[in-house]
VEXROLO-913266 format. One record per residue (C-alpha): residue in one letter; x, z, y. Coordinates in nm, 4 decimals. Each point is the difference from the previous one (the first is absolute). Layout:
BEGIN
{a,{X,Z,Y}}
...
***
This chain:
BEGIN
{x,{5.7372,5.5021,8.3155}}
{x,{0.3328,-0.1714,0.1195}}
{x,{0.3243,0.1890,-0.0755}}
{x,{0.1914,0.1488,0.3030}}
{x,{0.2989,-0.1241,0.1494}}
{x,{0.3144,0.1071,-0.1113}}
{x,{0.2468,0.2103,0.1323}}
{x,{0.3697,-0.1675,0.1092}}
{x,{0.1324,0.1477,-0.3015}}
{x,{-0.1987,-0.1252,-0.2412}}
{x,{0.0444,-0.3541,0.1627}}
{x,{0.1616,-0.2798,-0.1773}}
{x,{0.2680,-0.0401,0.2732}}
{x,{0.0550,0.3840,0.0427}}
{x,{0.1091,-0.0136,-0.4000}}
{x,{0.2190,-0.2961,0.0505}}
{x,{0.1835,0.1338,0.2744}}
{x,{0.0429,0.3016,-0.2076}}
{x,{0.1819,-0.2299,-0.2593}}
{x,{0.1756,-0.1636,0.2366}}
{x,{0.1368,0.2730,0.1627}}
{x,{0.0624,0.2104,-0.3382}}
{x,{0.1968,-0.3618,-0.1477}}
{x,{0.1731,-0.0245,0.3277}}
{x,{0.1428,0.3517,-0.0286}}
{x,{0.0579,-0.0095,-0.3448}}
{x,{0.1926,-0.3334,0.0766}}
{x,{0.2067,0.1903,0.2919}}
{x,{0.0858,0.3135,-0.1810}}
{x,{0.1187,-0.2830,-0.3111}}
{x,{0.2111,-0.1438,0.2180}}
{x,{0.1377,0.2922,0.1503}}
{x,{0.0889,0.1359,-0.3325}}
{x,{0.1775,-0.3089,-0.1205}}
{x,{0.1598,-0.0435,0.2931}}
{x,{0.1591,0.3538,0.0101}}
{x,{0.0666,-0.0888,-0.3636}}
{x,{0.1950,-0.2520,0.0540}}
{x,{0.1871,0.1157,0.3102}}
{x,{0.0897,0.3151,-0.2108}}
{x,{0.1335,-0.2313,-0.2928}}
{x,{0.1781,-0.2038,0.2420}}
{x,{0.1624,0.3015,0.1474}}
{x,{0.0838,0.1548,-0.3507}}
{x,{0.1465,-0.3499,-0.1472}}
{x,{0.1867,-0.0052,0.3400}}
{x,{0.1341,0.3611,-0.0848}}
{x,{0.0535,-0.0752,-0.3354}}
{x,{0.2364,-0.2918,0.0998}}
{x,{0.1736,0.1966,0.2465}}
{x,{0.0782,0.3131,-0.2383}}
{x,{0.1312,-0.2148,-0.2666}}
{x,{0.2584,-0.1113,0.2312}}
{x,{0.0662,0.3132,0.1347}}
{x,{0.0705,0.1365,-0.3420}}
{x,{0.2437,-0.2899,-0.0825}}
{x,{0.2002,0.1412,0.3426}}
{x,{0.0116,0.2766,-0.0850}}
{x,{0.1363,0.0076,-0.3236}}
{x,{0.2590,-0.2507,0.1056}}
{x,{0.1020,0.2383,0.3050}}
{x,{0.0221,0.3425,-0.2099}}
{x,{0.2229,-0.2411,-0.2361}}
{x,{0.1945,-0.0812,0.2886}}
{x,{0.0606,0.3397,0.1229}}
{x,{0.0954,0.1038,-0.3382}}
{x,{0.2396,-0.2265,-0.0385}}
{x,{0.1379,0.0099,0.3372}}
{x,{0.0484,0.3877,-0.0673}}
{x,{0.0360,0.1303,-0.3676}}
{x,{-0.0645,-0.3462,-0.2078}}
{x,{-0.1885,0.1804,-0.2513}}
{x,{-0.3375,-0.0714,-0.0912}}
{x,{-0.1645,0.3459,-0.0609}}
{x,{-0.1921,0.2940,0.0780}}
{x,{0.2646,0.2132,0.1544}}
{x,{0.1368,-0.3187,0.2081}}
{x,{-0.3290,0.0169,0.1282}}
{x,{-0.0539,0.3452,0.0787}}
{x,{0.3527,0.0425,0.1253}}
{x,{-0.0496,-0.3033,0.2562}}
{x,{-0.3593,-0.0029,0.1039}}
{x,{0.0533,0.0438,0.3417}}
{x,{0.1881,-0.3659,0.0176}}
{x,{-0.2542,-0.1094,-0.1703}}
{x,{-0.2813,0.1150,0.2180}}
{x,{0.2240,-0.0919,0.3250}}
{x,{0.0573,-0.3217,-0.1950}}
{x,{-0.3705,-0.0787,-0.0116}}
{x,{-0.1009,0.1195,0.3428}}
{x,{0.2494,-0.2578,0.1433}}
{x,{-0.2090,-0.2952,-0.2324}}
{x,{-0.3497,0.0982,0.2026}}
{x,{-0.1568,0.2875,-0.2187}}
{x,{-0.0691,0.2633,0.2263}}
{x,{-0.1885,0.2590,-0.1836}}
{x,{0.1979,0.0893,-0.3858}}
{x,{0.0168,0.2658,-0.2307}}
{x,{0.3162,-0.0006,-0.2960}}
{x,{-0.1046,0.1803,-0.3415}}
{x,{0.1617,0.0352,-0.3348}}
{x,{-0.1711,-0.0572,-0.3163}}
{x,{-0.1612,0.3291,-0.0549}}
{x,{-0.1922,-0.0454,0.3621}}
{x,{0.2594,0.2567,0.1651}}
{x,{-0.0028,-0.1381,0.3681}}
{x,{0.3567,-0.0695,0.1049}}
{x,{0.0082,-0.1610,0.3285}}
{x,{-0.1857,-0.1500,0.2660}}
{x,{-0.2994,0.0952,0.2469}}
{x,{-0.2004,0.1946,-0.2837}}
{x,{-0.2730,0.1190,0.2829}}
{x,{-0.1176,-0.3353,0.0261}}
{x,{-0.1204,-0.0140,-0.3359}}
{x,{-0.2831,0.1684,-0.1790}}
{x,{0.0642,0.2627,-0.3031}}
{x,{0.2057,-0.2651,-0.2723}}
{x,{-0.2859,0.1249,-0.2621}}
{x,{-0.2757,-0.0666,0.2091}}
{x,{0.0510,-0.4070,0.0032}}
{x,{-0.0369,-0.2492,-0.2698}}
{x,{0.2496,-0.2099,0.0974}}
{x,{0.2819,0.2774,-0.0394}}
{x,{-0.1739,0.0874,-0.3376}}
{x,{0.0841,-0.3344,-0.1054}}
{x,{0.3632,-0.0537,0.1421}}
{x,{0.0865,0.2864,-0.1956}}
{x,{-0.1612,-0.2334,-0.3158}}
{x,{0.2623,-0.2443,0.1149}}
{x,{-0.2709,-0.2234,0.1849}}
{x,{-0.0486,-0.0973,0.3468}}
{x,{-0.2825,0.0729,0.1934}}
{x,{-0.1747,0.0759,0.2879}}
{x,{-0.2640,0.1985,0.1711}}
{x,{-0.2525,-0.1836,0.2877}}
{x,{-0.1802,0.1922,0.2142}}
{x,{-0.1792,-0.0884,0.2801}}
{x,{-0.0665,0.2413,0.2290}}
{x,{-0.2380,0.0474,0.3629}}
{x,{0.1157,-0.1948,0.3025}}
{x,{0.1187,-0.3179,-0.2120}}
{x,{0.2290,0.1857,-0.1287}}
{x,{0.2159,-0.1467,-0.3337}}
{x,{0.2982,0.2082,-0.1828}}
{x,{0.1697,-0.0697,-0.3335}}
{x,{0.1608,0.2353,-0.2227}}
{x,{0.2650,-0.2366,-0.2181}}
{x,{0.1359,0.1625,-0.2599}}
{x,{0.3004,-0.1669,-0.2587}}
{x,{0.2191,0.1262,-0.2396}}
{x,{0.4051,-0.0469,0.0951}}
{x,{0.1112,-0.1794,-0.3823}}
{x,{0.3629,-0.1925,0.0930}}
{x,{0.1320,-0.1119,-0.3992}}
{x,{-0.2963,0.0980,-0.1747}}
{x,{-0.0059,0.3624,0.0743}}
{x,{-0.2181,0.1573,0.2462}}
{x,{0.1693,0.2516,0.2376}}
{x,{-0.2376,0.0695,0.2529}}
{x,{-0.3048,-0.0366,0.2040}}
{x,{-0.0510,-0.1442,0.3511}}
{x,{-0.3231,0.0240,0.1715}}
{x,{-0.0855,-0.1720,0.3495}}
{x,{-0.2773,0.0289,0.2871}}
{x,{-0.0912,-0.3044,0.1604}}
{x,{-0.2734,-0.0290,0.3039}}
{x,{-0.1932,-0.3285,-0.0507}}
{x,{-0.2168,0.0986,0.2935}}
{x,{0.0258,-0.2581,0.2136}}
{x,{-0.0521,-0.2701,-0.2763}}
{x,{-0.2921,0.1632,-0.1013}}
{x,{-0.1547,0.0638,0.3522}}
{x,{0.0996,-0.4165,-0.0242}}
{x,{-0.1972,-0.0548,-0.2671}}
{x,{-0.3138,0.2169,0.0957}}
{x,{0.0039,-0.1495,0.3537}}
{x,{-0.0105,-0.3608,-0.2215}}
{x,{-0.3093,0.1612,-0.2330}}
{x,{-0.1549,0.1340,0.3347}}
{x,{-0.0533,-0.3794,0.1412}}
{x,{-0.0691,-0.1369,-0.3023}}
{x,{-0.3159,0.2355,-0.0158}}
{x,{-0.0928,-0.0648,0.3370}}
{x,{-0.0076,-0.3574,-0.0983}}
{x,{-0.1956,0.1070,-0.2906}}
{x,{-0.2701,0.2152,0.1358}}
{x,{0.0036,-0.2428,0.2809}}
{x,{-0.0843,-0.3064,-0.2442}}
{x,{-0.2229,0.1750,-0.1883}}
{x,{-0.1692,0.1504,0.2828}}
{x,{-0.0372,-0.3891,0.1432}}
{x,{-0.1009,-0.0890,-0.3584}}
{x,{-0.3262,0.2870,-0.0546}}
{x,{-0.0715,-0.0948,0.3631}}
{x,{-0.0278,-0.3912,-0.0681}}
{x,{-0.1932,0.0840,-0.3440}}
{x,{-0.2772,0.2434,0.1820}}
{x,{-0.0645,-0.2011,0.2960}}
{x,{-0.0638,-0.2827,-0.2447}}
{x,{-0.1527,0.1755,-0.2498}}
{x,{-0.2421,0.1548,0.3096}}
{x,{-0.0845,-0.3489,0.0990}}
{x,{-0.0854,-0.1058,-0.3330}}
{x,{-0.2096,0.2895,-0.0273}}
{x,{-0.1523,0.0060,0.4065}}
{x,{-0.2599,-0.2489,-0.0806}}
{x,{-0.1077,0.1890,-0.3559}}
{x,{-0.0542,0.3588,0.2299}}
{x,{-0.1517,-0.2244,0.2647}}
{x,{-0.2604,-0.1523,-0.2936}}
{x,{-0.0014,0.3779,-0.1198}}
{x,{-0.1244,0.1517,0.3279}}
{x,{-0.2572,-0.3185,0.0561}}
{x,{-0.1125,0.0905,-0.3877}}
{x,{-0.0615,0.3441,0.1040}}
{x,{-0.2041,-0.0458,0.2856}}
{x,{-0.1721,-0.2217,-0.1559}}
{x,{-0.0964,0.1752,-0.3040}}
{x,{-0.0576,0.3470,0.2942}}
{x,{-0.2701,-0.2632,0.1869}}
{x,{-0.1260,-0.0885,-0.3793}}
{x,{-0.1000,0.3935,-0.0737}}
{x,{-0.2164,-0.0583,0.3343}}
{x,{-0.1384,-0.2820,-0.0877}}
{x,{0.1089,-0.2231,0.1588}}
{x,{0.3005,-0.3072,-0.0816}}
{x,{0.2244,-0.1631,0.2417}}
{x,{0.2604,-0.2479,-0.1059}}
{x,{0.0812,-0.0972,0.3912}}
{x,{0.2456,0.2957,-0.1015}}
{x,{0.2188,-0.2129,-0.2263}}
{x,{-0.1084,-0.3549,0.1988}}
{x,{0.2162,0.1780,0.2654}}
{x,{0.3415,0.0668,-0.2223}}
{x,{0.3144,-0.2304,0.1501}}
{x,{0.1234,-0.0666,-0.4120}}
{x,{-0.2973,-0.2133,-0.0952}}
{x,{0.1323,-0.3399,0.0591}}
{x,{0.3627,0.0857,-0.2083}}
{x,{0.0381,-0.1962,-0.2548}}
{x,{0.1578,0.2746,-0.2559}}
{x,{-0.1507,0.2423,-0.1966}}
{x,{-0.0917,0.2613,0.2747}}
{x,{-0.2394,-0.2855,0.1212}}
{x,{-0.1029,-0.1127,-0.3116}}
{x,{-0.1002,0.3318,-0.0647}}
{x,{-0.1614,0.0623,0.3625}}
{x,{-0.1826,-0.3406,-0.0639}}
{x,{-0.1256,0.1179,-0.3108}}
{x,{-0.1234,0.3666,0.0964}}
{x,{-0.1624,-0.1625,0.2969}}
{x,{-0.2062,-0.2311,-0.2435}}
{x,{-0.0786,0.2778,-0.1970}}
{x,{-0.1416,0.2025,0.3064}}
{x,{-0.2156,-0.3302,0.0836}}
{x,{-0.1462,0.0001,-0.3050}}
{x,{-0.0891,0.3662,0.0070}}
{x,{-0.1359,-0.0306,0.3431}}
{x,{-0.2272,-0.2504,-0.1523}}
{x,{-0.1270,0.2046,-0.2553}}
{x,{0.0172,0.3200,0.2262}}
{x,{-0.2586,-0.1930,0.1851}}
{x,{-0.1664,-0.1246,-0.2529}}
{x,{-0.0541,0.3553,-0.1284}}
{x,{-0.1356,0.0710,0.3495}}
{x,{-0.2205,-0.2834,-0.0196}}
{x,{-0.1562,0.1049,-0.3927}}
{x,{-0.0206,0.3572,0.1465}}
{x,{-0.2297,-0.0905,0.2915}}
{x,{-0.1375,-0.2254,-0.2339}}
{x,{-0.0985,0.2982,-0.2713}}
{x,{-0.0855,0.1961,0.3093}}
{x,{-0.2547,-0.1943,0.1228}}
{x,{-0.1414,-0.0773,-0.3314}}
{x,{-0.0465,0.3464,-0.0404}}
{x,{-0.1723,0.0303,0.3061}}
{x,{-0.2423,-0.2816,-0.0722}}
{x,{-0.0669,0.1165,-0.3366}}
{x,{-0.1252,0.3427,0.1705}}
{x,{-0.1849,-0.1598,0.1874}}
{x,{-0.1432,-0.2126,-0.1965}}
{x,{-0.0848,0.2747,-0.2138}}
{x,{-0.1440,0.1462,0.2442}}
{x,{-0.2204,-0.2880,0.1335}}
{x,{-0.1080,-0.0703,-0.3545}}
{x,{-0.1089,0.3870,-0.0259}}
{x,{-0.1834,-0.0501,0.3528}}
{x,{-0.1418,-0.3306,-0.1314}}
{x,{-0.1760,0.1263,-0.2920}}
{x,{-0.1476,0.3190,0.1328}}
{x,{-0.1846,-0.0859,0.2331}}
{x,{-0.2145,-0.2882,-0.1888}}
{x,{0.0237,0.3442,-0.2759}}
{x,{-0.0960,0.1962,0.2382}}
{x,{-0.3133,-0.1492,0.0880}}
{x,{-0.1137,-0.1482,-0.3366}}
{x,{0.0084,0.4060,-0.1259}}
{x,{-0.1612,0.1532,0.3108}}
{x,{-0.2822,-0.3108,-0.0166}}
{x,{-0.0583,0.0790,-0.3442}}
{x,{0.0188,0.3910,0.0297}}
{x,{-0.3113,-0.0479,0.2215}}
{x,{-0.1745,-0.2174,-0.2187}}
{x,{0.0470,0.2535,-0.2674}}
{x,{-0.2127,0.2280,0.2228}}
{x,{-0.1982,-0.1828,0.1812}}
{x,{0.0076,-0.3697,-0.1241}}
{x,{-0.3318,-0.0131,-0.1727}}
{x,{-0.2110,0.1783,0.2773}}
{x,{0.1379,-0.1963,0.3314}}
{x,{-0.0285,-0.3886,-0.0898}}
{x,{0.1944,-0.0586,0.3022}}
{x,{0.2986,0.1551,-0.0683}}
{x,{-0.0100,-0.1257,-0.3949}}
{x,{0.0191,-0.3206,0.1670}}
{x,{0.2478,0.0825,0.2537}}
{x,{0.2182,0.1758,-0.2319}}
{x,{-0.0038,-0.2315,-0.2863}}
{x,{0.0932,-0.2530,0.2389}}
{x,{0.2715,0.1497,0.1755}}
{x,{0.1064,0.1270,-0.3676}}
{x,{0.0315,-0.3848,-0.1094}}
{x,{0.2253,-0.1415,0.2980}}
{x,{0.2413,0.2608,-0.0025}}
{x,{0.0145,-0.0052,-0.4025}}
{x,{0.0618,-0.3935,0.0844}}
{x,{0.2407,0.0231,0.2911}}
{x,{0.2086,0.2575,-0.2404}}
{x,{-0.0512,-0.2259,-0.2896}}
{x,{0.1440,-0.2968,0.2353}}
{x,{0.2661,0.2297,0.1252}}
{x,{0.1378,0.0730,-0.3619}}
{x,{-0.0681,-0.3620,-0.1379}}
{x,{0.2779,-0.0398,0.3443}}
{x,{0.2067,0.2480,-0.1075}}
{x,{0.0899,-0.1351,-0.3245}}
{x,{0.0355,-0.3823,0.0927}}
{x,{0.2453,0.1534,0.2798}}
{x,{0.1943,0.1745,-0.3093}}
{x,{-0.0355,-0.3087,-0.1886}}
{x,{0.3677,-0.0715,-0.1040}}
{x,{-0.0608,-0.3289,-0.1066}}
{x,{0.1064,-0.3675,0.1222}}
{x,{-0.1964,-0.2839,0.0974}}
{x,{-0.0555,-0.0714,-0.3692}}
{x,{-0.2685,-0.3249,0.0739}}
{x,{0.1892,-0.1444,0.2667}}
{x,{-0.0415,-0.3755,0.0726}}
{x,{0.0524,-0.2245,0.3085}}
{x,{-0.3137,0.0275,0.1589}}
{x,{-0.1412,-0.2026,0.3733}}
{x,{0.0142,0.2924,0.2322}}
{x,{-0.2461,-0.1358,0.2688}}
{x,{-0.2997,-0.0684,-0.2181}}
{x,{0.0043,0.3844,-0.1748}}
{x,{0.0088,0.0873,0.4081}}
{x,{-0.3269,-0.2301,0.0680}}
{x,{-0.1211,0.1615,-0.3107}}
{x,{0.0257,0.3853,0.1616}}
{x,{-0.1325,-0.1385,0.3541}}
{x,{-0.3008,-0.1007,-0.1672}}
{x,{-0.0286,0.3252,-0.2129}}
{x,{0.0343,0.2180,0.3026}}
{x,{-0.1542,-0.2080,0.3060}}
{x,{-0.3776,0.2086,-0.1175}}
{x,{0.2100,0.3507,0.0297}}
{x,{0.1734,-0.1623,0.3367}}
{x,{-0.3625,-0.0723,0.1218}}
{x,{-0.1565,0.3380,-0.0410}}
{x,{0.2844,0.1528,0.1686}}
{x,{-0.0248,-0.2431,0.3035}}
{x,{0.2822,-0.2197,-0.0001}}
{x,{0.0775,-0.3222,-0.1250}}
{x,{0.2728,-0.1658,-0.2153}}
{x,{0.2225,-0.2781,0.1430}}
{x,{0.2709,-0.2046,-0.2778}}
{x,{0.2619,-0.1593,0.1848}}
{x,{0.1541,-0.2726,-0.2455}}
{x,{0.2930,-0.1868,0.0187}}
{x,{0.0242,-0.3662,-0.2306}}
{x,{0.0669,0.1640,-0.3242}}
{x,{0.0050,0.0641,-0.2854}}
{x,{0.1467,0.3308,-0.0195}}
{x,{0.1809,0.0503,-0.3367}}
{x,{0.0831,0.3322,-0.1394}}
{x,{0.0333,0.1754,-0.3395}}
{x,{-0.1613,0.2688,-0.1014}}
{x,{-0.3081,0.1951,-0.1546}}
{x,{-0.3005,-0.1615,0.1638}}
{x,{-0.2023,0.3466,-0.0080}}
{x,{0.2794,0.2348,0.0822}}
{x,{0.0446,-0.2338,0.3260}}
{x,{-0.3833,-0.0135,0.0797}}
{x,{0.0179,0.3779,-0.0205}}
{x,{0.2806,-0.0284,0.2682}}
{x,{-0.1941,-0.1846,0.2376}}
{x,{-0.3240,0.1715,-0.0365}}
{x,{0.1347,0.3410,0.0599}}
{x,{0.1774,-0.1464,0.3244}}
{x,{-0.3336,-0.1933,0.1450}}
{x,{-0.2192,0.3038,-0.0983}}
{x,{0.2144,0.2363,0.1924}}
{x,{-0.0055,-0.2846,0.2859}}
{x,{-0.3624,0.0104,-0.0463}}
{x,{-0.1056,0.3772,0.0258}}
{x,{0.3018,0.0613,0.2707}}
{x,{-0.0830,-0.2774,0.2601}}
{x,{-0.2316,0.0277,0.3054}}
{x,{-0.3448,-0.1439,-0.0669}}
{x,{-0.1060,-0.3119,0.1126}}
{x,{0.4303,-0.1245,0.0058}}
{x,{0.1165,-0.3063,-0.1967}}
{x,{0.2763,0.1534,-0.3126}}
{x,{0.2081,-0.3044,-0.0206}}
{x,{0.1424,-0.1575,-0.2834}}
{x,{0.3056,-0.2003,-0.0358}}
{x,{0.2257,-0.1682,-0.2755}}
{x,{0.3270,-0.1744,0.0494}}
{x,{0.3446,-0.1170,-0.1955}}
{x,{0.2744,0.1668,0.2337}}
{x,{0.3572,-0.0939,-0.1597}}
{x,{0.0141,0.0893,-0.3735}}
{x,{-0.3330,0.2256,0.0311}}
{x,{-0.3655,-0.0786,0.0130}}
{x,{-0.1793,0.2705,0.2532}}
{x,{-0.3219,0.1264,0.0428}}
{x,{-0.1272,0.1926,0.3731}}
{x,{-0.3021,0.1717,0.0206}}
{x,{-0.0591,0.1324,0.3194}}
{x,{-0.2617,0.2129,0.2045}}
{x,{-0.1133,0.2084,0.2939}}
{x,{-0.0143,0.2956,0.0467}}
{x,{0.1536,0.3740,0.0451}}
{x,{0.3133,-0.1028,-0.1558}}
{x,{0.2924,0.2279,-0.1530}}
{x,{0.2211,0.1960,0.1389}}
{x,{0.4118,-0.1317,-0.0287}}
{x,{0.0383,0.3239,-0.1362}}
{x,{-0.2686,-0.0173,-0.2452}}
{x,{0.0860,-0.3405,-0.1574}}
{x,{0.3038,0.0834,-0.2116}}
{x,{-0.2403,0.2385,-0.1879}}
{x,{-0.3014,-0.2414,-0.0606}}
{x,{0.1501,-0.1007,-0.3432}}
{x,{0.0114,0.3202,-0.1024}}
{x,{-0.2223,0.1640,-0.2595}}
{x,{-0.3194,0.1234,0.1972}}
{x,{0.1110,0.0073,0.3259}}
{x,{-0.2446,-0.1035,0.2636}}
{x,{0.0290,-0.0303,0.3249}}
{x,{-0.3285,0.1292,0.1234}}
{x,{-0.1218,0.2098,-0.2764}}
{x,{-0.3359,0.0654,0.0745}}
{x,{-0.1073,-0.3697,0.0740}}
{x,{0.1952,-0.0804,-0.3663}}
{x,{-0.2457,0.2513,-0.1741}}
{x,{-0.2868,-0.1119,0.1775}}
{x,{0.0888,-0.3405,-0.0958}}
{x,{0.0559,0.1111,-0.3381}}
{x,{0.3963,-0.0831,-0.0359}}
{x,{0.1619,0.1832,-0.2556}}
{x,{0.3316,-0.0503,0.1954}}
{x,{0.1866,-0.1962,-0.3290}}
{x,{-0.0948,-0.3999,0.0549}}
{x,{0.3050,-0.0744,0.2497}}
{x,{0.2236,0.1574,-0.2497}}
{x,{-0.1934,-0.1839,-0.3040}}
{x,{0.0368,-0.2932,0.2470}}
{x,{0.4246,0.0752,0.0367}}
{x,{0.0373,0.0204,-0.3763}}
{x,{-0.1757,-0.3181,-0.0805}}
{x,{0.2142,-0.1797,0.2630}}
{x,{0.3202,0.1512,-0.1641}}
{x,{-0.0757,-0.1077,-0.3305}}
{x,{-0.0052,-0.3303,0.1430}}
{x,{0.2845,-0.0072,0.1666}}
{x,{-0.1692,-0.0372,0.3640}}
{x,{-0.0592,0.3167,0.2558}}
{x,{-0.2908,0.1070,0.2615}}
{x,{0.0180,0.1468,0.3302}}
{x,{-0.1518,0.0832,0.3220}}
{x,{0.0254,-0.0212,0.3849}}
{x,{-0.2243,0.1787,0.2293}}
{x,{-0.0818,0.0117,0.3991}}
{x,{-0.2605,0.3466,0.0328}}
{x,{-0.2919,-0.1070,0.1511}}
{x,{0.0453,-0.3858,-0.0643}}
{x,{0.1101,-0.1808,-0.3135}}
{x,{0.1099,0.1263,-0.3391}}
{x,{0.1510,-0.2848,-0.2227}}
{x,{0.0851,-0.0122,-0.3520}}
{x,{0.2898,-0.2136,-0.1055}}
{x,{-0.0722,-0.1219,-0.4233}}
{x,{0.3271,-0.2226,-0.1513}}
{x,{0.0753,-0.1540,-0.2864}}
{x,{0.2931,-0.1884,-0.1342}}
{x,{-0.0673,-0.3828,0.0178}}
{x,{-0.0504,-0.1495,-0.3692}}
{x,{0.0303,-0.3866,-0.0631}}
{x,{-0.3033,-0.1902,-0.1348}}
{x,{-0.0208,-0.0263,-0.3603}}
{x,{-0.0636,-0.4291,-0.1466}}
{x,{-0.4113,0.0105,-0.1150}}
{x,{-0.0668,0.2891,0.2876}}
***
């Protein structure tokens, strides 16, 4: 039984699509990530850059101020002027700034625009007399920094300054920059896992196409029957890669399964048929020997009774008792020379013409008391063959005796011998009812007749013509026959020519 087809999913292509597609996303989402990566350390290095500079301004514009106004460097110059100072670094471009002293204590400045001082890192850490600042990115593209930096002018630290900057609009920038670069991504790798599966799914095109021939195939094999006009008919034959190679190869293989697919066939019939002729020639043989059985016990059951007081019928019966005992005794002395397994063991090259003058003159008395006459045809000889002189003789009587007891009476039976190519042939032909075209395939077989009750008058036993087959086997020749019903019946003896021996 042939396996079923598979589903899409379980398909060779359906799995490589899945790893394309799976590669290709984890590709996208990898460059997404280290894109945003990098736009988000751009934007902090940027930040970082621009802080540092605004720290340097303002410590150089609160020392300004200072000195402009009190020209003392500490914490009480800077409480006492920190509204100059915050006026001072408005006018310089920072919008958004809160003052502080040193203890966190807000001071000056827009304080609602700044979270709770202990809530951010940054603050934490200006208070530890280090800069810093807080990033976060909010919905919208949205970008604000906390910068926090402690105010140290001479070594001493008098204050804090915190500012809020919107970076916004450089981020939105950035992210607009990110967004097309991921378009080009997901548009490259979308071209990419497109490029790989339609090649990919004509690589694999002619492998289903060889898959789905395979499986009809193998669905027409479970019904006995093969067809490889199923792959003859596949457009990837004549390619020179491995997909043809491979087609070439399978198609090869199917020929030589077809051949012994049929083969198979042909031994099955074969078997068949020898079964059925081994029935019935177990049957025949059964047939056969009861009825000579048959009479020989009901003959001598009446001369157990009767025998001794009716002289006739001792006579009768005795008599019919001995030909049937001989007819079976010739019938099983048949049998076993047609089971004889043996080869022409005496074989020698032997002058086929003379052993056929030889069984002319042997059977022209028989011929004569059946009313017909014997007729040898000869061409300019001699006839050379090789064989077993009696095994041959018992070939040609069997075929003139049947000749003989088939034929009208008072008809010629004529005889003929000839070289025809490579073969030496012998014709023996004669009137009469004939055989039917039907009939003659079957006339080799083991006791068929043709007309049964004429055979058993005649006493056939129904085995000569296949004695007669065997014999011509063995040596390497054949027999066979051609009727007309109602005319001529002629029986066709040849031998494979042999060369004439020196001293013959």
């Amino acid at each position: 039984m042939y396996r079923r087809k598979h589903r899409f999913f379980h398909s060779i292509l359906f799995r490589i699509s899945a790893w394309i597609l799976a590669l290709g996303l984890i590709g996208m989402l990898s460059v997404a990530y280290f894109a945003r990566m990098q736009t988000q350390y751009r934007l902090e290095k940027q930040i970082t850059e621009e802080l540092m500079r605004v720290r340097d301004n303002s410590l150089l514009y609160v020392r300004q101020t200072l000195l402009l106004n009190s020209n003392q460097m500490d914490r009480a110059s800077f409480a006492e002027y920190k509204r100059e100072i915050v006026n001072q670094l408005k006018s310089a471009g920072y919008r958004e700034i809160a003052l502080y002293d040193i203890d966190g204590v807000f001071l000056e400045g827009n304080e609602a625009q700044f979270p709770l001082p202990a809530e951010r890192e940054d603050f934490r850490l200006a208070k530890e007399n280090e800069s810093a600042f807080t990033l976060a990115f909010q919905g919208d593209n949205r970008c604000e920094v906390y910068f926090s930096m402690p105010i140290v002018l001479e070594t001493q630290q008098i204050g804090l300054a915190s500012f809020y900057f919107d970076y916004g609009e450089t981020y939105a920038l950035e992210w607009e920059a990110l967004t097309g670069v991921l378009k080009i991504a997901v548009l490259l790798f979308g071209l990419i896992c497109l490029v790989l599966w339609l090649t990919i799914s004509r690589i694999l095109s002619p492998i289903r196409s060889l898959s789905r021939a395979s499986s009809e195939v193998a669905g027409r094999l479970t019904e006995g029957m093969l067809d490889t006009e199923v792959l003859g008919s596949l457009k990837f034959q004549r390619r020179r890669d491995e997909i043809g190679e491979l087609s070439h190869n399978y198609l090869e293989m199917l020929q030589v399964i077809k051949g012994q697919f049929e083969k198979i066939l042909e031994d099955k019939n074969h078997i068949q048929q020898l079964w059925h002729s081994r029935q019935e020639f177990y049957n025949n043989v059964t047939h056969e020997l009861k009825t000579p059985l048959t009479t020989i016990s009901g003959y001598a059951q009446l001369l157990e009774k009767n025998g001794l007081r009716d002289e006739g019928l001792f006579y009768t019966g005795t008599n019919h008792i001995l030909k049937e005992s001989t007819r079976l005794h010739q019938m099983v002395v048949q049998l076993l020379e047609l089971q004889n397994k043996d080869s022409i063991a005496e074989s020698r090259q032997l002058e086929l013409a003379g052993i056929l003058k030889n069984v002319c003159d042997i059977l022209e008395i028989k011929a004569s008391r059946y009313g017909c006459r014997l007729t040898l045809l000869e061409e300019e000889g001699p006839f050379f063959v090789f064989g077993c002189e009696d095994r041959i003789r018992q070939v040609l009587i069997n075929v003139i005796d049947n000749a003989i007891k088939y034929g009208e009476s008072q008809q010629e039976i004529r005889l003929g011998i000839g070289r025809k190519g490579e073969e030496i042939q012998i014709t023996v032909a004669n009137q009469g009812p004939g055989i039917q075209p039907e009939e003659l395939a079957n006339i080799f077989e083991p006791f068929y007749r043709a007309n049964k009750n004429l055979s058993r008058e005649l006493g056939s036993s129904g085995l000569g013509l296949t004695i007669s087959a065997k014999i011509m086997e063995e040596h390497g020749g054949s027999i066979r026959a051609a009727s007309v019903p109602g005319q001529e019946t002629i029986f066709t003896i040849c031998f494979p020519a042999a060369g004439k021996k020196e001293g013959l």
